[in-house]
C-alpha positions in Angstrom: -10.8 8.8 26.4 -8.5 5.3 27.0 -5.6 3.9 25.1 -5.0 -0.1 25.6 -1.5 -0.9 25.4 -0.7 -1.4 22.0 -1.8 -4.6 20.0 0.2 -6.2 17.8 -2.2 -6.8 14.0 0.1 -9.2 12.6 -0.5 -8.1 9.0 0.2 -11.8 7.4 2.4 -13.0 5.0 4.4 -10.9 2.6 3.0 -7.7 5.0 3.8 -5.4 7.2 4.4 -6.9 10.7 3.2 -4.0 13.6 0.7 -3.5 16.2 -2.1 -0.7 16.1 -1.6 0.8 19.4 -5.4 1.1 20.9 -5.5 4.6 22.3 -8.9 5.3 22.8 -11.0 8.3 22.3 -8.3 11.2 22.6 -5.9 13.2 21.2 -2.8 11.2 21.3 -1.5 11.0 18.0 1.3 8.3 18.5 1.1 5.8 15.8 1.5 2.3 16.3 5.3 0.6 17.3 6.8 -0.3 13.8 8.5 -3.7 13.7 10.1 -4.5 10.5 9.3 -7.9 9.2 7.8 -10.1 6.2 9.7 -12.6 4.0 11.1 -11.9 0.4 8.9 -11.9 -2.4 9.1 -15.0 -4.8 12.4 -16.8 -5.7 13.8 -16.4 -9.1 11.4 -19.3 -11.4 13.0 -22.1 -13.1 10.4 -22.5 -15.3 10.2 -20.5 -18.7 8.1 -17.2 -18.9 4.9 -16.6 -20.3 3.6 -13.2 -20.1 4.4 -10.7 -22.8 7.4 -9.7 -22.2 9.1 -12.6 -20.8 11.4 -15.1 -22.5 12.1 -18.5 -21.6 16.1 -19.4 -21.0 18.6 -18.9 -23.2 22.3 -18.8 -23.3 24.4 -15.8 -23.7 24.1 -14.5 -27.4 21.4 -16.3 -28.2 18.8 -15.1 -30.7 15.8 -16.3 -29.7 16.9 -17.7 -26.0 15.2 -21.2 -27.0 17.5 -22.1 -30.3 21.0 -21.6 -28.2 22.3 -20.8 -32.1 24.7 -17.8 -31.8 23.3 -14.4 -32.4 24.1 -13.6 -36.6 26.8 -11.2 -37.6 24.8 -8.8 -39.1 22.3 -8.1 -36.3 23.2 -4.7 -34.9 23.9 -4.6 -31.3 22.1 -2.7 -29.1 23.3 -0.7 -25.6 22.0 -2.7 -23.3 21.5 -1.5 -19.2 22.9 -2.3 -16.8 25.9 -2.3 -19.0 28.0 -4.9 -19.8 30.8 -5.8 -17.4 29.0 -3.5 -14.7 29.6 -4.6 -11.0 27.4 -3.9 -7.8 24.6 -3.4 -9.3 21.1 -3.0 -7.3 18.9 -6.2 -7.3 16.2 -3.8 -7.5 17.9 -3.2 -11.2 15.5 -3.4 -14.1 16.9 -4.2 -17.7 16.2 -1.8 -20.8 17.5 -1.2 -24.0 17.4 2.3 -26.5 16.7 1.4 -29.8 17.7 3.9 -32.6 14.5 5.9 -34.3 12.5 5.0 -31.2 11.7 1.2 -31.8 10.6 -1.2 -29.0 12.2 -4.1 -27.2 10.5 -7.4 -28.0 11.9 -9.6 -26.3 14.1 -10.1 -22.9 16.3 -12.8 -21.1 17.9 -12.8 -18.1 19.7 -15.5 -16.4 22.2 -16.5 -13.8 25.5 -17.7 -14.6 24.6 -21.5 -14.2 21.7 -21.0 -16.9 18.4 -20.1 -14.4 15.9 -18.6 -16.4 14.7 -15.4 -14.4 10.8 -14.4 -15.0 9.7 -10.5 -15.7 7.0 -8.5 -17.0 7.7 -5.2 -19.5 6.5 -2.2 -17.9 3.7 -1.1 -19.8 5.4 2.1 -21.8 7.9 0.0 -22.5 10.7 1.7 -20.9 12.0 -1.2 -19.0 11.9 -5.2 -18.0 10.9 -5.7 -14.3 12.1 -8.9 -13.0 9.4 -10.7 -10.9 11.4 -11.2 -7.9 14.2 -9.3 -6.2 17.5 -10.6 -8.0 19.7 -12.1 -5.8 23.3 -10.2 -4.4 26.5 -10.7 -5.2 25.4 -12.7 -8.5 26.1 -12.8 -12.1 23.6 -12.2 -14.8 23.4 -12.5 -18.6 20.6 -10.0 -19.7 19.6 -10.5 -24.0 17.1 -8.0 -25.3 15.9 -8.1 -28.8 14.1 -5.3 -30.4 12.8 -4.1 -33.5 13.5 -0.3 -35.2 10.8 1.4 -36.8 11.9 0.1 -39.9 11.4 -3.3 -39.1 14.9 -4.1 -38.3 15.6 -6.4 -35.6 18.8 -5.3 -32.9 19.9 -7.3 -30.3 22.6 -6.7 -27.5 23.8 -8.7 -24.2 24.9 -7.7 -21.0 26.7 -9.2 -18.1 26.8 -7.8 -14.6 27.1 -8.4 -11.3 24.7 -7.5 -8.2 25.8 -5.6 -5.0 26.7 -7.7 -2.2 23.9 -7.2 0.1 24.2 -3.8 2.0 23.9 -3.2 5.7 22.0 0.1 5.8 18.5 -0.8 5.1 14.7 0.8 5.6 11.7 -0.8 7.3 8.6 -1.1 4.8 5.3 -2.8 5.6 2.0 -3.3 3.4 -1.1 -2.8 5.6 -3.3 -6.1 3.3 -3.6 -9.6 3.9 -3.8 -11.5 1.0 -7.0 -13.5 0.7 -8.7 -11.7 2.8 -11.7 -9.4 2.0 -12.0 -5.4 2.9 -14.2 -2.6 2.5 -14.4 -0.5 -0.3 -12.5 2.0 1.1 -9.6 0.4 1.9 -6.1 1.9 0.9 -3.2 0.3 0.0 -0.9 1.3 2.7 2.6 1.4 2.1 4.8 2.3 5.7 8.4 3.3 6.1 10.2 3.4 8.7 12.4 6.4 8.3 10.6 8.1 6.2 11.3 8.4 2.1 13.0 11.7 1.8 11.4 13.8 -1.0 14.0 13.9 -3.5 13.8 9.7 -3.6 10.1 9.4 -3.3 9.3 9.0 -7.8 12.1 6.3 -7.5 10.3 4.4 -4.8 7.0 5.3 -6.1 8.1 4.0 -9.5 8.2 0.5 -8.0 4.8 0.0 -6.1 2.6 -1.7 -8.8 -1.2 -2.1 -8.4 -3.6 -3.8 -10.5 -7.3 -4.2 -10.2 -9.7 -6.2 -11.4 -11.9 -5.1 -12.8 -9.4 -2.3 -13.8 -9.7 0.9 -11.9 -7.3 4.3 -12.3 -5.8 4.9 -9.5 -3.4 6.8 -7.4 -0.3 7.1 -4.9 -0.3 10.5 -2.5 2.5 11.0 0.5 2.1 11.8 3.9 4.5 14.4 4.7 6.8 13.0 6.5 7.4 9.9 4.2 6.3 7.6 6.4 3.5 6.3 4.9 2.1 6.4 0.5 -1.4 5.5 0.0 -3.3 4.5 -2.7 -6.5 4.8 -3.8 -8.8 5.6 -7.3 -11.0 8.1 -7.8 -13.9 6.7 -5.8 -14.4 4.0 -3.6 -13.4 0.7 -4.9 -16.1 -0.9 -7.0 -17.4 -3.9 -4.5 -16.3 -7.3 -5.9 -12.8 -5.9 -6.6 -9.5 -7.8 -6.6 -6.6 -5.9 -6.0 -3.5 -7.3 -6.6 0.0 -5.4 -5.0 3.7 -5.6 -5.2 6.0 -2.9 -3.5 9.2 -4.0 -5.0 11.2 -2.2 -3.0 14.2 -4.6 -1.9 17.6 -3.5 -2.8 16.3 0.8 -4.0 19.1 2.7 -3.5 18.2 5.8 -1.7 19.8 8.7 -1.3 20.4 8.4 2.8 22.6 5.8 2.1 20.0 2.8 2.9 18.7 0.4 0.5 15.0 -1.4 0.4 14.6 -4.7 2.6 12.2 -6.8 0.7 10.0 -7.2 -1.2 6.2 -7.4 -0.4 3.2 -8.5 -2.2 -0.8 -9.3 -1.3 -4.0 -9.9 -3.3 -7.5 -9.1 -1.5 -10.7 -8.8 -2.1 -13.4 -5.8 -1.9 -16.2 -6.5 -0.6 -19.8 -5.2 -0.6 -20.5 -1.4 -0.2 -20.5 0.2 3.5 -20.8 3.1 4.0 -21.8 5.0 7.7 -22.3 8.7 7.9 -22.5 11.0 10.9 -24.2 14.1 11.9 -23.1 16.1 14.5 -26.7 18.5 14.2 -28.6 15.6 14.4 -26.4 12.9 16.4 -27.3 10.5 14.6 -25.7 7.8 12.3 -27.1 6.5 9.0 -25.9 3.3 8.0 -25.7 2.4 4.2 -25.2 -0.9 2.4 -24.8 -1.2 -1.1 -26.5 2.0 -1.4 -29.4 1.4 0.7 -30.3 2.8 4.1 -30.2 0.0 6.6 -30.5 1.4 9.8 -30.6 5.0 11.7 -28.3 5.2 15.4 -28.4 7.4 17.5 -25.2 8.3 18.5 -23.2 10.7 21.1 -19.5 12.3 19.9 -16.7 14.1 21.4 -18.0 16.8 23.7 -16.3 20.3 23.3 -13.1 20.3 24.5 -12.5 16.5 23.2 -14.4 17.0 20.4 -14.5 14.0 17.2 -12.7 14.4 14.4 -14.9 15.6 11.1 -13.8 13.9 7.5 -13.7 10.5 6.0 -11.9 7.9 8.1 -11.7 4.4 8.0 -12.2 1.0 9.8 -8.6 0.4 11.4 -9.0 -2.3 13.6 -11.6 -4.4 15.3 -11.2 -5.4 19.0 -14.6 -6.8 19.9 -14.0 -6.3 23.7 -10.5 -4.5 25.5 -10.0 -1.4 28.1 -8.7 2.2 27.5 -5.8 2.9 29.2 -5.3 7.1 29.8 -3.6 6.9 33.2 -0.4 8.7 31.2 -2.6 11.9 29.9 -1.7 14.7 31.2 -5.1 16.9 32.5 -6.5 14.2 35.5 -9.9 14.4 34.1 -9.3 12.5 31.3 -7.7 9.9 32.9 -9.3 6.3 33.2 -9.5 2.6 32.8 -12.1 1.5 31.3 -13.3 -1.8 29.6 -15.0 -1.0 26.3 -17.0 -3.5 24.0 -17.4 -3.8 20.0 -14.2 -1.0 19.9 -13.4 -0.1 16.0 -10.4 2.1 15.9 -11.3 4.7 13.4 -7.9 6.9 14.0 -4.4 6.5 15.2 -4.9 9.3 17.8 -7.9 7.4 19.6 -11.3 7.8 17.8 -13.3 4.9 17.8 -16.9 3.9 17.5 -17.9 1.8 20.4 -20.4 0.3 22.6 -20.8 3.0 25.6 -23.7 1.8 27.8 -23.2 4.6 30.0 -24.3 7.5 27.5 -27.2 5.8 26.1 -29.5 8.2 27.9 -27.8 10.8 25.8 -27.5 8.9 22.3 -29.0 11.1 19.7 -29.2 14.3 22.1 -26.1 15.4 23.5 -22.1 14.9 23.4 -20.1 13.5 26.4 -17.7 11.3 24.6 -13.4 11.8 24.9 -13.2 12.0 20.6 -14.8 8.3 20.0 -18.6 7.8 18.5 -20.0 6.5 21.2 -23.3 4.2 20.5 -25.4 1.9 22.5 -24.3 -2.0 24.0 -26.8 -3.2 21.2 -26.1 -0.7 18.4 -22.2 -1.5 18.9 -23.1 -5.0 18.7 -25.3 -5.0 15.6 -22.9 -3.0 13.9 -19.1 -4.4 14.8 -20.7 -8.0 13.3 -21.7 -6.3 9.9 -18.5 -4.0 9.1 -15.3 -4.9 7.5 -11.6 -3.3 7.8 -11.9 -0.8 5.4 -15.5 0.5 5.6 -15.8 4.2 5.8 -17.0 6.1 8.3 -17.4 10.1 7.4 -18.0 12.5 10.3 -19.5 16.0 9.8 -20.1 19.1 11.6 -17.7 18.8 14.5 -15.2 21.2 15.4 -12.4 19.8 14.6 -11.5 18.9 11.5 -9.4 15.3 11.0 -5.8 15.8 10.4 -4.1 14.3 7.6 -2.2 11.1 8.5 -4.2 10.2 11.3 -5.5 7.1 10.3 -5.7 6.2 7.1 -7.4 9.7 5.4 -6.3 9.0 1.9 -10.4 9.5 1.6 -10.3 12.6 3.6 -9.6 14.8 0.3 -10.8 15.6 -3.0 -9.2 13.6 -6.2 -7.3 16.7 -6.9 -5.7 16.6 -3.4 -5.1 13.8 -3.7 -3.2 13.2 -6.7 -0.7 16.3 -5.7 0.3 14.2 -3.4 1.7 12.0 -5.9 5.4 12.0 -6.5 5.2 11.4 -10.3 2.6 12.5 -12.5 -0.7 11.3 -13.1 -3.4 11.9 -15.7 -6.4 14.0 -14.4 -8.8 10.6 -14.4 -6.2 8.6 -12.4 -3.0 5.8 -13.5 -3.4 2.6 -14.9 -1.3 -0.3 -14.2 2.5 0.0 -14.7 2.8 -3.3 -15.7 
């Protein structure tokens, strides 16, 4: 059992800035320290939109936003939110319209007071138009939005509102992805808060964490329950050669504590190929799988009975490829040590790892003297820290104790149906699709 000091895994740009504290093989369940950090998402565009349901600039009243002609007489207005002459509003704030009979917007504009064209995306049901960057506080905006009624006539209506000035209570989020880099195909998304969302606030905040895959994959949020942490994952493992693409548009959600969002934060990565290790505690062994195909058999020795290894499906954490456990702070004197430890994957925030352990190699295979960790041999640890990725699975069986959810990232530790009831908004029975 060992804990290093905590290591900082600076999670990149647009991510969550923290360190995965390395507390090795044991029962300590402190997570890592959580730093808030990470820069705002894109700036407001000056350049016109493209996607479906964007519009390129206009000025206020406008008709098309590209003619500048004023809007005709005859046109019936529609209520536009937020509502016209509204001040501190949210920059969070989306912009939607009702249409009478149940019509559809067609077509939206935003800008700022000095004529900046601001770029957004309809949300898929139609409900609203997400702008693709936090607005900015304490600014003015113009929002048109055209639609069409089911009987093919066309309503328009403008808004002009003011955001908040920018608030001084605010919560810590963090994204556990680096953009361009490449994961297993188990990997979460992971988004943190630091305090936790409250229940009551969770569908709003859930509302704005957008996903897409490609190719496109259902998929899933599920809290923790404290708050502290949403993950997201589809049905099965992520289908190798997948892009995933996130935004957790969170700057500037009200919540109901009084604190509003910090920023936003985005990342695209890649999934790589298929990974996939699997342990038996009757037979101490490990069977190691890529794409589908056993690739090698290790023998391996796990938690002995009063330490014993967690059993359920974790996940690659962290790589350290050489560092020392730390327990001199446990409290029972026999599991405390300092020890330096080779080809270390952290598996678990409460100390499971697999690594190199050159001094239970006579055991491997037979018996169980490790503190919690999967303990294999100095070449075994080798062979295998060079071939895994962040985000491989490892799934443990037969031990006795089961893994707890939360520790580590266990949003594979579950069925689909467990999963999904952890969801703060409803979701079909074969998983969401994008929201926008």
């Amino acid at each position: 059992m060992g804990r290093l000091a905590r290591a900082g895994a600076m999670m990149g740009a647009l991510v969550l800035t923290a360190s995965l504290a390395l507390a090795g093989c044991g029962d300590d369940q402190k997570k890592s320290a959580f730093r808030p950090g990470g820069q705002q998402a894109d700036r407001a565009a000056t350049a016109p939109a493209t996607t479906p349901g964007s519009t390129p600039g206009s000025t206020p009243g406008s008709t098309s936003g590209t003619t500048g002609e004023p809007a005709q007489p005859d046109v019936p207005p529609l209520d536009v939110r937020p509502a016209d002459g509204s001040a501190g509003q949210p920059v969070s704030s989306e912009i939607s319209a009702k249409l009478p009979g149940g019509g559809t917007v067609s077509k939206v504009a935003l800008a700022t007071a000095n004529g900046r064209t601001v770029q957004g995306r309809m949300r898929r049901d139609g409900s609203s138009w997400v702008p693709s960057a936090p607005l900015k506080y304490a600014t003015r905006y113009t929002a048109t939005v055209t639609g069409t009624g089911p009987d093919g006539q066309t309503y328009q209506g403008t808004s002009t509102f003011t955001t908040m000035a920018k608030p001084k209570s605010m919560i810590g989020s963090g994204l556990y992805l680096f953009s361009g880099k490449t994961y297993g195909v188990a990997m979460p998304v992971v988004a943190e808060f630091s305090p936790g969302i409250p229940k009551k606030d969770r569908a709003a905040v859930q509302k704005r964490m957008f996903v897409q895959t490609d190719p496109p994959q259902p998929g899933a949020w599920h809290w923790i329950g404290n708050g502290t942490q949403a993950y997201y994952r589809a049905p099965e493992y992520w289908k190798p050669g997948t892009t995933i693409s996130v935004r957790l548009a969170l700057a500037g959600i009200p919540l109901s504590n009084g604190r509003y969002g910090n920023v936003d934060r985005s990342a695209t990565a890649k999934i790589g190929r298929s990974f996939e290790m699997k342990v038996d505690n009757a037979t101490k062994k490990m069977s190691v799988y890529e794409n589908g195909r056993l690739v090698r058999t290790l023998p391996v020795s796990l938690g002995k009975k009063s330490t014993p290894s967690s059993s359920g499906t974790m996940v690659v954490m962290e790589k350290k490829e050489s560092t020392v456990f730390d327990t001199r702070d446990e409290p029972d004197p026999r599991n405390q040590y300092v020890t330096e430890i080779d080809y270390a994957q952290r598996i678990t925030w409460g100390g499971e790892y697999i690594h190199a352990a050159p001094w239970s190699e006579g055991v491997q295979g037979r018996q169980n003297v490790s503190h919690g960790c999967v303990n294999v041999s100095m070449a075994n640890g080798r062979w295998l820290f060079a071939q895994t990725l962040v985000g491989d699975p490892i799934t443990v069986k037969g031990t006795e104790r089961k893994l707890v959810p939360g520790n580590g990232w266990t949003a594979w530790s579950m069925s689909w149906s467990q999963f999904v009831a952890g969801s703060a908004l409803p979701v079909p029975d074969s998983g969401a699709g994008p929201a926008l």
